[in-house]
NUTOR-580927 format. One record per residue (C-alpha): x, y, z. Coordinates in steps of 0.25 Angstrom, whole numbers, padded with zeros to 4 digits, always signed. Each point is the difference from the previous one (the first is absolute). Layout:
N
XYZ
...
END
This chain:
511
-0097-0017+0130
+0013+0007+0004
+0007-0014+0000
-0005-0001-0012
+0006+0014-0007
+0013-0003+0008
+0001-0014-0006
-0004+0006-0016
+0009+0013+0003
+0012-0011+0005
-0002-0008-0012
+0003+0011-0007
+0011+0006+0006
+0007-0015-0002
-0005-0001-0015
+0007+0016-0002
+0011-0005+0008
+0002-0014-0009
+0000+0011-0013
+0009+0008+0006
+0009-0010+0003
-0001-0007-0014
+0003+0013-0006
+0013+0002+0009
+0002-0014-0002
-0001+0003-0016
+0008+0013+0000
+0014-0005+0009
+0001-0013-0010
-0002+0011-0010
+0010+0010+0006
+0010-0014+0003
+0000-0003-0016
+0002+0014-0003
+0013+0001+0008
+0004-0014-0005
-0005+0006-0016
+0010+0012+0004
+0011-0007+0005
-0001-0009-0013
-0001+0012-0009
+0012+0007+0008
+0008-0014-0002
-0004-0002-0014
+0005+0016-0001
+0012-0002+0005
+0005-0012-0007
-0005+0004-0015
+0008+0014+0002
+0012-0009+0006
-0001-0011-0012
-0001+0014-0010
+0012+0008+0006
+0008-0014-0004
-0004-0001-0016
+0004+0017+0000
+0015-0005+0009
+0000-0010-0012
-0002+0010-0011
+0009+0010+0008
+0011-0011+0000
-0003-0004-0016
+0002+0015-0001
+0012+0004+0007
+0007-0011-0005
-0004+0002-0016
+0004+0015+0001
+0015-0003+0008
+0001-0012-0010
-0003+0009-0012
+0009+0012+0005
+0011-0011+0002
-0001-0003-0016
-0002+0015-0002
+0012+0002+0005
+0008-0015-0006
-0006+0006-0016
+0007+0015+0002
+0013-0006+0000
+0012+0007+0004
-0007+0014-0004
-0014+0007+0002
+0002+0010-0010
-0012+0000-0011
-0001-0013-0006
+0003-0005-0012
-0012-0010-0007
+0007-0013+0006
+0001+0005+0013
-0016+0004-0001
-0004-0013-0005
+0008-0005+0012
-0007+0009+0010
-0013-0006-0006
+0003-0012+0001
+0002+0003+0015
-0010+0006+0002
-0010-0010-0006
-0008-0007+0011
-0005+0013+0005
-0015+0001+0002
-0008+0011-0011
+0001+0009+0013
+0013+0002+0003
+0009+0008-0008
+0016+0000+0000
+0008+0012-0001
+0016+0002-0001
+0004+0012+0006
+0015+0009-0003
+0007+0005+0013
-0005+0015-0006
-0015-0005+0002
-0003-0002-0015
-0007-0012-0004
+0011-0009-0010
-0014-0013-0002
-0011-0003+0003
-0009-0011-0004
-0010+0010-0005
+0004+0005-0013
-0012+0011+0001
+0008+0004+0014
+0002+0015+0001
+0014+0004+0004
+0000+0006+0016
+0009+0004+0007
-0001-0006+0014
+0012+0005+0009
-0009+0005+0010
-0007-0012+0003
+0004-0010+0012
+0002-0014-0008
+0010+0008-0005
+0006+0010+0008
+0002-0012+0012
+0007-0008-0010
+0010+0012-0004
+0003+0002+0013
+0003-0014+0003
-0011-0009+0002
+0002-0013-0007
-0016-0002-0003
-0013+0007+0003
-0014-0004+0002
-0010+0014-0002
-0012+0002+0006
-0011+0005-0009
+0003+0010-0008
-0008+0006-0013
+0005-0003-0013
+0006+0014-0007
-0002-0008-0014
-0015-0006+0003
-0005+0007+0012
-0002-0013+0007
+0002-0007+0012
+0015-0006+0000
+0009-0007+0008
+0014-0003-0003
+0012-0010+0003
+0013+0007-0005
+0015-0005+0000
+0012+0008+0000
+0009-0003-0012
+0015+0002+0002
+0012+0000-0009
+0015+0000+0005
-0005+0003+0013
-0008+0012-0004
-0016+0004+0000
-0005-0004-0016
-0014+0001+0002
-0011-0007+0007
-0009-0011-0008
-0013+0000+0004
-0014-0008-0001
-0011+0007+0003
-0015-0006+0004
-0012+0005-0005
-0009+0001+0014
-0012-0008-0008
+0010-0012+0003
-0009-0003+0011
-0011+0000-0006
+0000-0015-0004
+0005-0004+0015
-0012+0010+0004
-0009-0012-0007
+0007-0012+0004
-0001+0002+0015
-0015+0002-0002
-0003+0008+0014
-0012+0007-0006
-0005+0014-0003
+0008+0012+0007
+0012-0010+0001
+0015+0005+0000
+0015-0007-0004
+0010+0009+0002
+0015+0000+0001
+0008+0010+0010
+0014+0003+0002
+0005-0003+0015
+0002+0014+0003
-0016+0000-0001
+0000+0007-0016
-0010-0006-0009
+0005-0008-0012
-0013-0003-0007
-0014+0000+0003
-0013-0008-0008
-0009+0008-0001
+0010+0011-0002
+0000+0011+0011
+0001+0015-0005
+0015+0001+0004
+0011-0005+0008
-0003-0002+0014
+0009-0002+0011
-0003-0009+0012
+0011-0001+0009
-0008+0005+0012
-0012-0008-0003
-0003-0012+0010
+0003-0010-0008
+0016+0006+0000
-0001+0004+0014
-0005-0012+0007
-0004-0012-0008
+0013-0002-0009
+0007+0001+0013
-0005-0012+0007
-0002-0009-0012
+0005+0000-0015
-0015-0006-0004
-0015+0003+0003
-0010+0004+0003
-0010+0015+0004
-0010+0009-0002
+0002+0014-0004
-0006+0011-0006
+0009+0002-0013
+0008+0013+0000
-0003+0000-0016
-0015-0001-0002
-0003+0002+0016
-0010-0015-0002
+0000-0009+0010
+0009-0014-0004
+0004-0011+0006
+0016-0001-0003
+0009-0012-0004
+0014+0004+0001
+0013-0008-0004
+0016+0005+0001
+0008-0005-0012
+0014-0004+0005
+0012+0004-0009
-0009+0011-0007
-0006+0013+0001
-0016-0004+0001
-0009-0002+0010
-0012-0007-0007
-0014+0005+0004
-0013-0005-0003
-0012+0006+0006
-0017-0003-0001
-0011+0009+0003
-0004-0003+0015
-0015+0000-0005
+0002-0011-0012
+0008-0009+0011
-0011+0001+0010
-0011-0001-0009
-0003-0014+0004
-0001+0005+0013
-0009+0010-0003
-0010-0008-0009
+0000-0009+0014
-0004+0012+0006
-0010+0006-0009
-0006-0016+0002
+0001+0000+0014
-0008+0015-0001
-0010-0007-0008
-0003-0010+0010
+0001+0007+0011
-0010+0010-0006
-0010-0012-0001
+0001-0005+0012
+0000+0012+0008
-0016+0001-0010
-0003-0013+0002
+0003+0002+0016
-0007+0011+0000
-0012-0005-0009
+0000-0012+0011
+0001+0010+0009
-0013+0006-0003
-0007-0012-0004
+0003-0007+0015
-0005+0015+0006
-0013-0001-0006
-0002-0015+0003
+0004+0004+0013
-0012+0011-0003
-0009-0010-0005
+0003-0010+0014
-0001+0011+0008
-0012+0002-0002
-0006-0013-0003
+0007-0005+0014
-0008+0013+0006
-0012-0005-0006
+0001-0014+0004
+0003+0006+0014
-0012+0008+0001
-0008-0012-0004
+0005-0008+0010
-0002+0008+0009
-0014+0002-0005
-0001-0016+0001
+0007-0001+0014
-0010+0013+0005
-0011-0010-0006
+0005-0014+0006
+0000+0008+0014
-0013+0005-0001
-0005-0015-0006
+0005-0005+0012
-0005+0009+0010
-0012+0000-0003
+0000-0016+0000
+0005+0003+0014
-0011+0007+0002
-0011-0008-0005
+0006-0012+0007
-0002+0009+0013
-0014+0003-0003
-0003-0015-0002
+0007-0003+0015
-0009+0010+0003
-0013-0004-0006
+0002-0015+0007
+0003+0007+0013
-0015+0006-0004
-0007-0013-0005
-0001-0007+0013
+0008-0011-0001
+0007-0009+0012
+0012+0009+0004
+0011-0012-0001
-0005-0001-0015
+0000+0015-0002
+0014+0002+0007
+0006-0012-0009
-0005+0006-0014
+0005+0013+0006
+0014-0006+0002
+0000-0005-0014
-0004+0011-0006
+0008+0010+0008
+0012-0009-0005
-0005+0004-0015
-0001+0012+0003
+0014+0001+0007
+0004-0005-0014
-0005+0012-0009
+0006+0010+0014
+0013-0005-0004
+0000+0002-0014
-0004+0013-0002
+0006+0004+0015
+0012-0003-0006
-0002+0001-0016
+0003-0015-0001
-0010-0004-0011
+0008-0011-0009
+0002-0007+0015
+0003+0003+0016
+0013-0002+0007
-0001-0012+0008
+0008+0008+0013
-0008+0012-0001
-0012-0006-0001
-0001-0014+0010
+0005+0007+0014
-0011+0011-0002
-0011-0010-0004
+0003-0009+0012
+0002+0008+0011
-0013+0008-0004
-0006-0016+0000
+0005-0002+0015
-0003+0014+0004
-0014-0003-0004
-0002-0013+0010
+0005+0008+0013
+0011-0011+0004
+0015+0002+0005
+0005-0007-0013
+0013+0002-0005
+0003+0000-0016
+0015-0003-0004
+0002+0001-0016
+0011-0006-0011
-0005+0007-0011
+0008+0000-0012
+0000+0011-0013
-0011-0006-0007
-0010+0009-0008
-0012-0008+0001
-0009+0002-0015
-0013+0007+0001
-0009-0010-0003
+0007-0009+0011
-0001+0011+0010
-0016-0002+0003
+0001-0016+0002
+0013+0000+0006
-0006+0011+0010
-0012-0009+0004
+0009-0012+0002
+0008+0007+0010
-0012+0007+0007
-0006-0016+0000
+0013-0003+0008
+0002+0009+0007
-0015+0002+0006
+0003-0015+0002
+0010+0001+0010
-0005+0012+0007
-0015-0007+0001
+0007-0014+0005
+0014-0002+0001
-0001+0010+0012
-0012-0005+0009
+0001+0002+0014
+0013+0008-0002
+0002+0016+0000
+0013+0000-0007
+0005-0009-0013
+0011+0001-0010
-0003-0001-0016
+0012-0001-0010
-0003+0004-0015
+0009-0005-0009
+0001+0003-0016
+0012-0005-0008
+0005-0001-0013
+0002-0016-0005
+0006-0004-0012
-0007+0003-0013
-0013+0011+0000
-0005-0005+0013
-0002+0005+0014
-0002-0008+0014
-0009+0008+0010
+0002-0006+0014
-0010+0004+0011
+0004-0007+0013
-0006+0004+0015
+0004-0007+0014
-0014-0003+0005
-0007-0012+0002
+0000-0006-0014
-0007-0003-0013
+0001-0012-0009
-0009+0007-0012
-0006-0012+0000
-0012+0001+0013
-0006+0012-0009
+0000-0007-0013
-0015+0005-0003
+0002+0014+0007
-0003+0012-0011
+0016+0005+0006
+0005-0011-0005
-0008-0003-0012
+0004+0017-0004
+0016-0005+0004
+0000-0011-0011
-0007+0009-0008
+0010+0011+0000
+0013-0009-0001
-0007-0008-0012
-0003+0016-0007
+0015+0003+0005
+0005-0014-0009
+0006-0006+0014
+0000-0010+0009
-0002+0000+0015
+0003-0010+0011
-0003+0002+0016
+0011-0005+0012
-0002+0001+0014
+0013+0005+0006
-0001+0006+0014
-0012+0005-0006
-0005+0001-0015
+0008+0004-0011
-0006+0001-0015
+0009+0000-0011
-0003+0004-0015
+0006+0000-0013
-0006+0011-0008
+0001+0006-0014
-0001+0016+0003
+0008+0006-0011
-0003+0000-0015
END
């Protein structure tokens, strides 16, 4: 019975154990295709804002060089003077000015800061002496990229290219192109980086140029990472930051312009490049969430079978040993009875020699249902347990100095073999002791039971007395009972006569 629960309960503990494993099994191939589904998403990240940051380089390029081509002409159609011109010299600035885009307005500007054109006729007249893309080019500077600025005219977002007009040597004025920040917005579309995505263009010194979607004002970057340690190791790539505009996490693509004043930036929302990632995740969740129910549910379901066969082992242990209590009572009252019987031929009268030979026989029987409920052995008797008792209680019986040697092998003889395999050796044994030994006080008897080839068995009695052929008592009720027991045991038996007599037999004792 406690075998029984340690085997059930072990059972189980292996089942629970081949879940658990399953289910670590199950989450590391997981958690290996989420780190593989991370990395992808990361690389993936990294080369869309890498292959974006080039299209804003090309804009910036097309851009710079359309504003210092355009300034170029500006200054080719004032001709030797920038005084306020005439309506030639206008139609020749328009003509200059021609392949600008809608959002980008030029402006020719007087060395006192008044404006002399511009190619919005509804322009308001400013004064713009105080303003950088003009005073650097008074003082000297030969061209001038601003960062972002807000239009005095429209209150918008500008940025502007100017260019210092000079006549006999001497500051004329600045001609000036300047970009609407909605510029950007079609670049913003083209590099299609997804929601929350940035282009921007900014100065070297870290000043921000232009900005889609636009920020709320200038914004000046010269101490942010990207100046202080990415632009310094390489001119293009790659990072993560949190933007110093809107303070949402990007990752960055970053590109210098060589011969102008840009660096090109295009930057996606961290949560739209590792969305892939994160719909691997939310799947891996989702499986992860069933098994761990189903490992539970199996779980539960493999506890209560374990219940169920705990409980039905119990009962069948309790049967059996209801059955085994009842074999062993069976065959101790057998026992018993065949006790009672010896003792009521002892009773009857009877010639002794016949009483003490039915006496033999039946205590062999007897010795039979001892050994099976002796020793709980009710399917069969071991063949090592059993014989040496048997015998030496047979030569104990006739008084004589007879030594017994034994090969016995690990056979289980089958129960109902036991009874006529037991009266065939009590017959040969008897034998010997009654005969083989006459006029002797000593002997010596081998029994011998080995295993042959197939489901057979040869039983070899052999003493050293005066010799038996099997053949001189042909008619004797020992010898009749011999044949009779070998022929019930399916076997064959022959005599020899060798320095004494030795009986062999090949018998079928197991089932």
């Amino acid at each position: 019975m406690i075998g029984g629960d340690k085997y059930v309960g072990s059972v189980g503990k292996a089942s629970l154990a081949i879940i658990a494993l399953m289910f670590l099994s199950l989450t590391t191939l997981l958690s290996l295709w989420l780190i593989s589904s991370y990395e992808t998403a990361v690389r993936r990240g990294d080369e869309r804002v890498s292959a974006a940051s080039k299209i804003v380089a090309a804009n910036a390029n097309w851009l710079n060089s359309l504003a210092r081509e355009t300034l170029h002409r500006i200054d080719d159609a004032l001709g030797p003077s920038t005084s306020l011109p005439g309506p030639e010299r206008v139609r020749d600035l328009d003509a200059a000015v021609y392949d600008l885009p809608p959002q980008a307005t030029a402006y020719v500007i007087g060395a006192d800061g008044e404006t002399l054109y511009s190619n919005d006729r509804n322009i308001r007249p400013i004064n713009v002496t105080d303003r950088d893309y003009f005073v650097r080019l008074r003082n000297g500077a030969d061209e001038y990229t601003s960062p972002l600025i807000i239009s005095r005219l429209s209150q918008r977002q500008i940025f502007v290219f100017s260019r210092r007009l000079e006549r006999n040597g001497v500051f004329a004025g600045v001609a000036v192109i300047a970009f609407d920040a909605s510029i950007l917005r079609p670049i913003w579309d083209a590099v299609a980086i997804g929601e929350n995505s940035i282009v921007s263009l900014i100065r070297r010194d870290g000043q921000l140029i232009a900005r889609y979607p636009e920020p709320a004002g200038p914004v000046d970057m010269r101490n942010h990472k990207l100046f202080t340690d990415y632009m310094r190791k390489a001119t293009s790539g790659t990072y993560r930051s949190v933007s110093p505009v809107d303070n949402e996490d990007r990752l960055v693509g970053y590109r210098i312009l060589e011969r102008t004043p840009f660096v090109a930036i295009a930057s996606a929302d961290i949560h739209v490049i590792m969305q892939p990632f994160w719909e691997d995740a939310k799947i891996a969740a989702l499986l992860v969430a069933f098994a761990l129910v189903g490992a539970l549910a199996a779980a539960l379901w493999i506890q209560n079978l374990i219940k169920v066969d705990t409980l039905h082992t119990r009962q069948l242990a309790d049967a059996l040993r209801s059955n085994e209590t009842l074999m062993r009572e069976i065959h101790h009252r057998v026992k018993n009875n065949l006790q009672t019987v010896m003792a009521l031929l002892r009773l009857q009268g009877f010639e002794p020699e016949a009483v003490q030979k039915l006496n033999e026989r039946i205590s062999a029987m007897s010795a039979v249902h001892e050994q099976m409920y002796g020793f709980d052995q009710f399917s069969g008797i071991s063949a090592r347990e059993f014989i040496p008792s048997f015998v030496k209680t047979l030569v104990d019986v006739h008084g004589r100095a007879v030594s017994v040697d034994f090969e016995i092998d690990d056979i289980v003889i089958a129960a109902d073999k036991a009874t006529p395999f037991a009266l065939l050796l009590n017959e040969l044994i008897a034998n010997s002791m009654k005969y083989a030994f006459d006029g002797r006080a000593s002997g010596n008897i081998r029994v011998m039971l080995h295993v042959t080839e197939g489901e057979e068995s040869q039983l070899t009695v052999a003493d050293d007395g005066i010799g038996f052929d099997g053949r001189s008592d042909s008619a004797g009720m020992g010898t009749r009972l011999i044949k009779a027991f070998v022929n019930q045991l399916h076997g064959e038996a022959r005599y020899n006569r060798l320095e004494g007599t030795q009986f062999t037999a090949t018998l079928k004792l197991t089932d």
